[in-house]
C-alpha positions in Angstrom: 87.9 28.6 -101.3 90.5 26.6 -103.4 90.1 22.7 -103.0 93.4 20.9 -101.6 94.8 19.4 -104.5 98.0 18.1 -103.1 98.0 14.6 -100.9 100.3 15.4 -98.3 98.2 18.5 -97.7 95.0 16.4 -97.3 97.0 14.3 -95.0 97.6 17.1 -92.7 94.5 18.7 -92.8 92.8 15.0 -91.7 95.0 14.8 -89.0 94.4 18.6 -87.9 90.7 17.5 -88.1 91.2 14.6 -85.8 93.6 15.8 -83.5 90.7 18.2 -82.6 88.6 15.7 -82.4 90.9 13.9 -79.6 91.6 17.7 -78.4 87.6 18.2 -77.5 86.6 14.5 -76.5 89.0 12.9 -74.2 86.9 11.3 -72.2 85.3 9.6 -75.1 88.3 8.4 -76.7 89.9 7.2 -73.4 86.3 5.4 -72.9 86.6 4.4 -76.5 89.5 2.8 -76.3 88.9 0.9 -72.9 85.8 -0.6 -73.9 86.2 -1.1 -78.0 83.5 1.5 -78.4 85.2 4.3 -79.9 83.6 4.4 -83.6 80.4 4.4 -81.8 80.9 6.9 -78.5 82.5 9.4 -81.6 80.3 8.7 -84.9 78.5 12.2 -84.7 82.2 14.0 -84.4 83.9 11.8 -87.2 81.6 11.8 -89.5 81.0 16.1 -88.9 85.1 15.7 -89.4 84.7 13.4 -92.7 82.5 15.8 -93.9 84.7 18.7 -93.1 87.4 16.9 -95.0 85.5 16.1 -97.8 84.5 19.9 -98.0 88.2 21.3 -98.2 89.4 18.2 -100.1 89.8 17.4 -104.4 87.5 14.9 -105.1 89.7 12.2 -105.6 90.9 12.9 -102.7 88.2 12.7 -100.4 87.7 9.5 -102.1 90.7 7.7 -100.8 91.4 6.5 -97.8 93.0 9.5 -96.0 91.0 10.3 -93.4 90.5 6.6 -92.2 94.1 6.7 -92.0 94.4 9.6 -89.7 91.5 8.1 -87.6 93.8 5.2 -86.7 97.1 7.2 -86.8 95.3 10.1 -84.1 92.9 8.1 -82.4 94.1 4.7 -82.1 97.6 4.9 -82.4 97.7 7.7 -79.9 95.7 6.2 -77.2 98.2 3.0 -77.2 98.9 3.5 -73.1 95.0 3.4 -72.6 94.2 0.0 -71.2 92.0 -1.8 -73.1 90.4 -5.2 -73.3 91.5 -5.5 -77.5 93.6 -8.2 -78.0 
């Protein structure tokens, strides 16, 4: 399989990863977001989707900060009409 070489391609693909991620764990990301515990309630998913990534990506660019990005774009962003007690 050919690596992604191409930046907005990785872009996608992170956000394909984490939209399934959201897709397949709702209740953990709505709990997530209401009680500021979604890194931990999701580590084992995002980190098997970071490694995903990093598995279809060029190395320099699973070495930027895509995926991070698409964390907050898909998760956070996303979940912005889940009440929450962040501030």
């Amino acid at each position: 399989m050919t690596l992604i070489d191409n930046q907005d391609q990785a872009r996608r693909l992170a956000r394909a990863i984490l939209s399934d991620i959201a897709l397949y764990n709702p209740e953990k990301v709505q709990e997530g977001i209401k009680h500021d515990s979604i890194f931990t309630l999701l580590a084992d998913e995002l980190e098997e989707g970071r490694q995903h990534f990093v598995s279809r990506v060029a190395p320099h660019l699973a070495a930027t900060n895509i995926y991070d990005i698409a964390v907050v774009d898909v998760l956070i962003k996303r979940a912005g009409k889940i009440e929450s007690t962040i501030r």
